[in-house]
C-alpha positions in Angstrom: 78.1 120.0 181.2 78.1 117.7 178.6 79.4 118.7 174.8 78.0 117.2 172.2 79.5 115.6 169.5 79.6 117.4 165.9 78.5 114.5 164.1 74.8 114.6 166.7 74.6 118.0 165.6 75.0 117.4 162.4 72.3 114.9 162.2 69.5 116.9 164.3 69.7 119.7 162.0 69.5 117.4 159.1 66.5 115.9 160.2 65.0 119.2 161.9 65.6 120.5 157.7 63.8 117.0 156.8 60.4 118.2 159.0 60.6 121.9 157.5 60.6 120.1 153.9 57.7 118.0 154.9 56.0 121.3 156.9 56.6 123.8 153.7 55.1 120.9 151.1 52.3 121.2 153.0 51.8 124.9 153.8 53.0 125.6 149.4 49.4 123.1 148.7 47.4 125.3 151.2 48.7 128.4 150.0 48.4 127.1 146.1 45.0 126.2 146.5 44.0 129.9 148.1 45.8 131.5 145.2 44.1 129.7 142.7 40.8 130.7 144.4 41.9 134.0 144.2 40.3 135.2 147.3 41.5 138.2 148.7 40.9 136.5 152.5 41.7 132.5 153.0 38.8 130.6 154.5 39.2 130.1 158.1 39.7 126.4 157.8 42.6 127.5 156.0 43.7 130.1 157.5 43.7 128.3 160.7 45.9 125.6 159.1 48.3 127.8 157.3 49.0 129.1 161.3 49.8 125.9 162.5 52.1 124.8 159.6 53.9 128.2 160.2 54.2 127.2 163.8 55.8 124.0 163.2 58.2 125.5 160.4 59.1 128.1 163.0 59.5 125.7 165.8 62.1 123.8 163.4 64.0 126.8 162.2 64.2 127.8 166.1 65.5 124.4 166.8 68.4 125.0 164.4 68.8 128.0 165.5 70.1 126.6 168.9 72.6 124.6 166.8 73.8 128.1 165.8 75.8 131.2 166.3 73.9 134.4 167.8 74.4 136.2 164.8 72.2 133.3 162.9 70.1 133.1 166.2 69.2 136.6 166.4 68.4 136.8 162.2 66.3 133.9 162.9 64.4 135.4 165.5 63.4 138.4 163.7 62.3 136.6 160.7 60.0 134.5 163.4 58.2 137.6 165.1 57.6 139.3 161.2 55.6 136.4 159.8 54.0 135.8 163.7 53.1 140.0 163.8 51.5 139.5 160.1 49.6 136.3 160.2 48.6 136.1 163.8 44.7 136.5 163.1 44.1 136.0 159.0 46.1 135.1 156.0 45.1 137.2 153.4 45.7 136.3 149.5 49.2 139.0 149.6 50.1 136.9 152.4 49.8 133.6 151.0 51.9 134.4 147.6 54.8 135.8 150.3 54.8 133.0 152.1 54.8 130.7 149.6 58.1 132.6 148.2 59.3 132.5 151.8 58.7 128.6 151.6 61.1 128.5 149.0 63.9 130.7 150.6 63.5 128.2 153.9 64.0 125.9 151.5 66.8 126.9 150.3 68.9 127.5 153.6 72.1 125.6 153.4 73.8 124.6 156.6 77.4 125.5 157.2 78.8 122.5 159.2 82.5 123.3 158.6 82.5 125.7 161.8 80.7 124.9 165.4 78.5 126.6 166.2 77.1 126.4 162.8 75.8 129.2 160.1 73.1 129.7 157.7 73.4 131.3 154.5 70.5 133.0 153.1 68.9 134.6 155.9 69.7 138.2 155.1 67.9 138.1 151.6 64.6 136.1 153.4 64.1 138.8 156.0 64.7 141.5 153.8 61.9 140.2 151.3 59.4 140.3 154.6 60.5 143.6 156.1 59.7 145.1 152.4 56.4 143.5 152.1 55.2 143.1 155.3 56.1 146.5 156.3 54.4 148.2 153.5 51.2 146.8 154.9 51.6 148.4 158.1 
């Protein structure tokens, strides 16, 4: 099998970070417009498109993931199947101001390259803020 070099690795997780920027700009205006509407259920339409956004963040963060050590990997996973179990059907107006706070923790992931496979900081703190909220709506 072949190894890849550090310096690939490097740049696909840069870039798959590049595509979550672009994919959280997108999802924050969805979500800021909902909020300012102050409904307590998003309209379908958006609803529907806050789903897809949250696929294609997902599908990003998984693909760093794989760039990653199982500890990251597994934390990763987890935070995936919390925000899938809550907004699988309807986004609802508690949702959208999580997830836009969510947004800002993605954000805000910094990449440790110095070690292969590679760590994230942050993750702790944005699963944490789900399992509180989410789980109080259970």
């Amino acid at each position: 099998m072949e190894r890849l070099s550090k310096e690939y690795m490097v740049n696909q997780v840069k870039a798959h970070k590049d595509l979550i920027r672009d994919a959280t700009d997108r999802l924050s205006e969805i979500l800021y417009r909902a909020r300012v509407s102050k409904n307590l259920q998003l309209k379908e339409k958006d609803s529907l498109a806050v789903r897809k956004t949250l696929h294609e963040i997902v599908s990003e963060l998984s693909m760093i993931g794989g760039y990653c050590d199982g500890w990251t990997r597994n934390y990763i996973n987890k935070t995936v199947s919390l925000i899938g179990e809550q907004v699988s059907t309807r986004v609802t107006y508690l949702d959208a101001v999580l997830l836009d706070l969510w947004l800002m923790k993605v954000n805000g992931i910094i990449v440790d390259f110095t070690k292969v496979p590679f760590r994230l900081s942050q993750l702790k703190p944005i699963l944490s803020i789900l399992e509180k909220v989410f789980r109080k709506k259970d």
